[in-house]
C-alpha positions in Angstrom: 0.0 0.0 0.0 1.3 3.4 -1.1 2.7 5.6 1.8 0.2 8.7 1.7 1.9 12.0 2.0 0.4 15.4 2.8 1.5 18.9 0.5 1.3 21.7 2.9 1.7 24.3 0.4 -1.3 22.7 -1.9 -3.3 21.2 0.9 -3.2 17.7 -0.8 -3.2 14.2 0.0 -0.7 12.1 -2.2 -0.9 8.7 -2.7 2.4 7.7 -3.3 5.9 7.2 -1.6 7.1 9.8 -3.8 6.8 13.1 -4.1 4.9 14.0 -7.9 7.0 16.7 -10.0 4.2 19.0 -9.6 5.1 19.3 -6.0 8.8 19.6 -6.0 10.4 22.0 -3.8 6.9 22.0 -2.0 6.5 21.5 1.8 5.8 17.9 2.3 5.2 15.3 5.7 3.7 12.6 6.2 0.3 12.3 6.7 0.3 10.6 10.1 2.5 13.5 11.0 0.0 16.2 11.0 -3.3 14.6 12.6 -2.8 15.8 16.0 -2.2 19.4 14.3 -5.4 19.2 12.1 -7.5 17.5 14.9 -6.2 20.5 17.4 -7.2 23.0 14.8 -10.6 21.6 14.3 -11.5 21.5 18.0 -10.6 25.3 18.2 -12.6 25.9 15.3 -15.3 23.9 16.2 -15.2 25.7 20.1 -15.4 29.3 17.9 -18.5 27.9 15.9 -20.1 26.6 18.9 -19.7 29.9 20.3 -21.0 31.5 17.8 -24.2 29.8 17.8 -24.7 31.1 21.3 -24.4 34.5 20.2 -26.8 33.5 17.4 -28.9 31.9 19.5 -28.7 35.3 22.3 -29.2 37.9 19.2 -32.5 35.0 18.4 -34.2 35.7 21.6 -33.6 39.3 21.4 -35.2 39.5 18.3 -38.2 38.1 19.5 -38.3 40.7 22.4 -37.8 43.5 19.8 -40.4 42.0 17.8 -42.9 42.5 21.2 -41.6 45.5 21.9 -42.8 46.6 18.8 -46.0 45.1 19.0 -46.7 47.6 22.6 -45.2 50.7 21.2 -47.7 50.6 18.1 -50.4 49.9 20.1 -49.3 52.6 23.2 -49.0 55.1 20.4 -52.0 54.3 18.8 -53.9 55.2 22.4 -52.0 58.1 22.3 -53.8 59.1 19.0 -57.3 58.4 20.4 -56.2 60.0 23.3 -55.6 63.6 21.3 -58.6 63.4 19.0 -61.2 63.4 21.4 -60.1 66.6 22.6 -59.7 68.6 19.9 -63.5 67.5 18.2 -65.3 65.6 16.3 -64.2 66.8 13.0 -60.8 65.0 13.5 -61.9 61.8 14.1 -61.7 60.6 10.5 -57.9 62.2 10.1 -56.9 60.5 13.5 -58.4 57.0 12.2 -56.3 57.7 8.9 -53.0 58.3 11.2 -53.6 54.9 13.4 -53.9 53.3 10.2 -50.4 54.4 9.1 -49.3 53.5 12.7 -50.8 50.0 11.7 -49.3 49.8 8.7 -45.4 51.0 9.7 -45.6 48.3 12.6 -46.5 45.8 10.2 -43.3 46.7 8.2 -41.1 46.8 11.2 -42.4 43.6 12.7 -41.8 42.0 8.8 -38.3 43.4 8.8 -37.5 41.9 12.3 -39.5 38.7 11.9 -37.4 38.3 8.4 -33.7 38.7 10.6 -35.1 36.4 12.8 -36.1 33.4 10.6 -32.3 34.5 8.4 -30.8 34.0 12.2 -33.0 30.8 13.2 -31.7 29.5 9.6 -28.3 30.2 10.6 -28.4 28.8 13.9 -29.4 25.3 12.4 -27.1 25.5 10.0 -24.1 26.4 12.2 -25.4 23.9 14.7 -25.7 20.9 12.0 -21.8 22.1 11.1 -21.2 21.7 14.7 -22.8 18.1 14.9 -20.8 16.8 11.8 -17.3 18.3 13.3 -17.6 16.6 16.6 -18.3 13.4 15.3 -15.1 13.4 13.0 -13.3 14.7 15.6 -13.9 11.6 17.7 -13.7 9.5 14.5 -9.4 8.8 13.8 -9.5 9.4 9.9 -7.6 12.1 8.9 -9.0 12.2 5.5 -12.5 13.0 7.1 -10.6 15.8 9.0 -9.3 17.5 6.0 -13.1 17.5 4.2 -14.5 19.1 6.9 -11.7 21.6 8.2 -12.2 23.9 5.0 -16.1 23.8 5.8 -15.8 24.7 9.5 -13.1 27.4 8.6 -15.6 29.1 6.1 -18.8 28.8 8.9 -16.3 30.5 11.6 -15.3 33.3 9.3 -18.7 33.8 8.6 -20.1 34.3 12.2 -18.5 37.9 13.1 -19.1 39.7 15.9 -20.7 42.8 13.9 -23.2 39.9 12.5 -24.6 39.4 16.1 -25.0 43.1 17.2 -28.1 43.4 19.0 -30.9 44.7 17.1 -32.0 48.2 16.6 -35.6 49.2 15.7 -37.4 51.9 15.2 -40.5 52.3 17.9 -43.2 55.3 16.6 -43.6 57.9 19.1 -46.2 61.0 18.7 -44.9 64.5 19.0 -47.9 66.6 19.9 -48.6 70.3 18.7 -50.5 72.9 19.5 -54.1 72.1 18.8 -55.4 74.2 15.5 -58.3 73.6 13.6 -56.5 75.0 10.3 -53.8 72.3 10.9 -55.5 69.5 12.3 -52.5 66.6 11.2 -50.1 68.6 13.2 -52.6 68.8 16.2 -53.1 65.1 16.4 -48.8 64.8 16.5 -46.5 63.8 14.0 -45.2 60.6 14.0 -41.5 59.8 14.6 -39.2 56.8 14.2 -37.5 56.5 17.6 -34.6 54.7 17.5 -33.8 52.1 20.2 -32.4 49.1 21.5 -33.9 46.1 23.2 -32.3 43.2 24.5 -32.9 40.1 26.9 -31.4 39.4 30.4 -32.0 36.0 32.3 -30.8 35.9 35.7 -30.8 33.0 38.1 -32.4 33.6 41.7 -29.2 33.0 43.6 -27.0 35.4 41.5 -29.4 38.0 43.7 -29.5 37.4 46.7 -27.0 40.0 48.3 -27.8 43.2 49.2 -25.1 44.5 46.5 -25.9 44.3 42.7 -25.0 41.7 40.5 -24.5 43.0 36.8 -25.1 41.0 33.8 -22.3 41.2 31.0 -22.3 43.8 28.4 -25.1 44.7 25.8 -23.9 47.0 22.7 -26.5 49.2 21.9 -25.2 49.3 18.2 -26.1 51.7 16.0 -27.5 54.1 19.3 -23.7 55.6 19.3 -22.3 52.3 20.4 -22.6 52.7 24.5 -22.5 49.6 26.1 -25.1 48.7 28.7 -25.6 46.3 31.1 -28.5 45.4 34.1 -27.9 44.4 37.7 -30.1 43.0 40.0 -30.3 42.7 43.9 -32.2 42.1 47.2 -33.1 45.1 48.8 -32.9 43.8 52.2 -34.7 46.7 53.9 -37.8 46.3 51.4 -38.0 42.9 50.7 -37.7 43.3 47.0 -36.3 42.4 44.1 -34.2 45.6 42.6 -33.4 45.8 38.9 -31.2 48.8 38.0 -29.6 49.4 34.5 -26.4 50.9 34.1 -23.9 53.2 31.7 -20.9 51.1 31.6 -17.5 52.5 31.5 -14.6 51.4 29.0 -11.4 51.9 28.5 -9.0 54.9 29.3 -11.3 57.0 27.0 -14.5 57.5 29.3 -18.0 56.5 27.3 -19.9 59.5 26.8 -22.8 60.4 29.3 -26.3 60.8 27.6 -29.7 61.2 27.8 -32.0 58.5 27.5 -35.4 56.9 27.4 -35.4 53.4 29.0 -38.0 50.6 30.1 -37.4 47.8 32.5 -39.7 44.7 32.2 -39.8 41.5 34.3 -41.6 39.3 32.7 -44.4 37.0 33.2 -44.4 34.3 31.3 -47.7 33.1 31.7 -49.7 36.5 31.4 -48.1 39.5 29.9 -50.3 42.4 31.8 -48.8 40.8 35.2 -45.3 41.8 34.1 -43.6 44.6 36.2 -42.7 48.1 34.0 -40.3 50.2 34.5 -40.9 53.3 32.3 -38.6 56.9 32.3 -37.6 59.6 30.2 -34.8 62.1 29.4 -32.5 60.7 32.5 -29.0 61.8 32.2 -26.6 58.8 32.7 -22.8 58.9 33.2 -20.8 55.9 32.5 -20.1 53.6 35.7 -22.4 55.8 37.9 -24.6 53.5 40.0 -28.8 54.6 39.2 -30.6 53.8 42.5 -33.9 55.7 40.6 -33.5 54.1 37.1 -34.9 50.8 39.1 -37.6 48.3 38.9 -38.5 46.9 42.8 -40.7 43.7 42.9 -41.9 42.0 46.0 -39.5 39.4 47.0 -42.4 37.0 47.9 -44.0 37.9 44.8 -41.3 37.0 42.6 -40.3 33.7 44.2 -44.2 32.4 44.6 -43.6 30.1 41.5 -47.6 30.2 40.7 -46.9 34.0 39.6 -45.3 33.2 36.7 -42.0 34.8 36.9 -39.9 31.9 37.7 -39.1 29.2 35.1 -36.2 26.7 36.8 -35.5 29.3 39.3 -34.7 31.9 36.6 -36.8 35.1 35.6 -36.1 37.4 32.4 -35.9 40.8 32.1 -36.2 42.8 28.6 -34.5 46.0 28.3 -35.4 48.7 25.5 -32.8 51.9 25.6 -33.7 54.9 23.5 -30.7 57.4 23.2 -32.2 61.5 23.1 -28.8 63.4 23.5 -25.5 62.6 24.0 -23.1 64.7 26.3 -19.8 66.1 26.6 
């Protein structure tokens, strides 16, 4: 049987005991000589892909929440315009009809757009996840021939899965600027409708990361495309009230000190069996500066509340919060 050689310059196998012409002067070993290098390589790779699908499968459920969070700021601003019709009169009624109906139809769009990423990330996730599968298997499997099919594959999938691919998602939530109410410009006395850009992102925490009285701080969140400040929430037990405290924070990075800003935020702790039982957080226009601690920018729960697991909070001692950041000015 032919001694089977390995080209490092061409990344070939060769069948023979003797190096072809074609690869004269060309790095060459034997094959046997490079599986522990290949199979090392792989397992890295593999390690990078698998977490990559975390990321993917992180930016997945984030998605979703934008996707909700959506769903509530069409509908709050859609009160909103009810809310400003009746008092001007009953002329207005058909023009504030026609603006919830372009409400309607803008949510629609935005929903589309983020229902589209998240089905394009869902796809990815199975994809990466199958590459995943097929790279483990070889890994335990001792043919080096099987290594060498699948390296280029995995190589390609890791390249593929960049950071910048799993920023978390910005959207654009309608708001309703209001005006001064004028019968000779009705439209602009109902409000004018504005895209508000913001970020939303997920947050599980399990109950025993907060049980001190001090706060426990999830990892980083880039709000990208919101003047990429990075974000993060912390929880903790507020001893003295018996409740659960859920603060979000400006972080701080680097030698070069994040910007402070302005900034519209909601906290939600969800319920996962009913979604009016869920606890909001809601402020505007509050100045953060990076690594400040926010005692007001917090969400308190009733201990007893939270950890009664026929509420609906809990789901194997872990509960979710969903954060949505909305950047209004940024500071010196």
């Amino acid at each position: 049987m032919a001694t089977r050689l390995y080209c490092r310059d061409c990344c070939e196998t060769i069948y023979s005991n003797r190096v072809p012409p074609d690869h004269n002067d060309h790095k060459i070993c034997n094959l046997d000589a490079i599986d522990q290098e290949v199979r090392t390589e792989l397992i890295t790779l593999t390690q990078k892909l698998q977490d990559a699908v975390d990321r993917f499968k992180k930016m997945s459920k984030s998605l979703n929440a934008c996707r909700c969070s959506l769903t509530v700021a069409s509908q709050t601003t859609s009160e909103e315009v009810d809310k400003r019709v009746a008092t001007i009169c009953r002329e207005v009624k058909k023009l504030g009809e026609s603006m919830k109906n372009e409400i309607i139809k803008m949510r629609e769009q935005h929903i589309q757009e983020v229902t589209e990423t998240k089905m394009d990330t869902d796809s990815e996730i199975q994809l990466l996840e199958s590459t995943v599968r097929i790279s483990n298997d070889i890994i335990k499997d001792n043919s080096t021939l099987s290594l060498l099919d699948i390296l280029p594959v995995v190589r390609e999938s890791v390249d593929r899965c960049s950071d910048e691919f799993c920023s978390l998602p910005v959207s654009d939530h309608l708001v309703l600027r209001f005006g001064d109410i004028d019968l000779d410009s009705l439209k602009e006395a109902i409000g004018e409708l504005e895209a508000k850009k913001s970020s939303t992102f997920v947050t599980s925490f399990h109950v025993n990361e907060c049980m001190s009285d001090t706060f426990y701080y999830s990892n980083d969140y880039n709000s990208t495309g919101l003047d990429n400040l990075h974000w993060c929430v912390g929880v903790r037990h507020n001893e003295l009230m018996s409740s659960l405290c859920v603060s979000l924070k400006l972080k701080k990075r680097g030698e070069k000190d994040t910007q402070a800003c302005r900034a519209s935020y909601t906290l939600t702790l969800v319920n996962r069996l009913e979604d009016a039982k869920s606890f909001v957080k809601e402020a505007e226009g509050v100045l953060f500066r990076p690594g400040d601690d926010y005692s007001l920018c917090c969400l308190n729960v009733d201990w007893n509340q939270l950890f009664d697991s026929t509420n609906g909070f809990l789901l194997n001692d872990k509960f979710e919060v969903v954060t949505t950041i909305a950047i209004s000015e940024l500071m010196e």
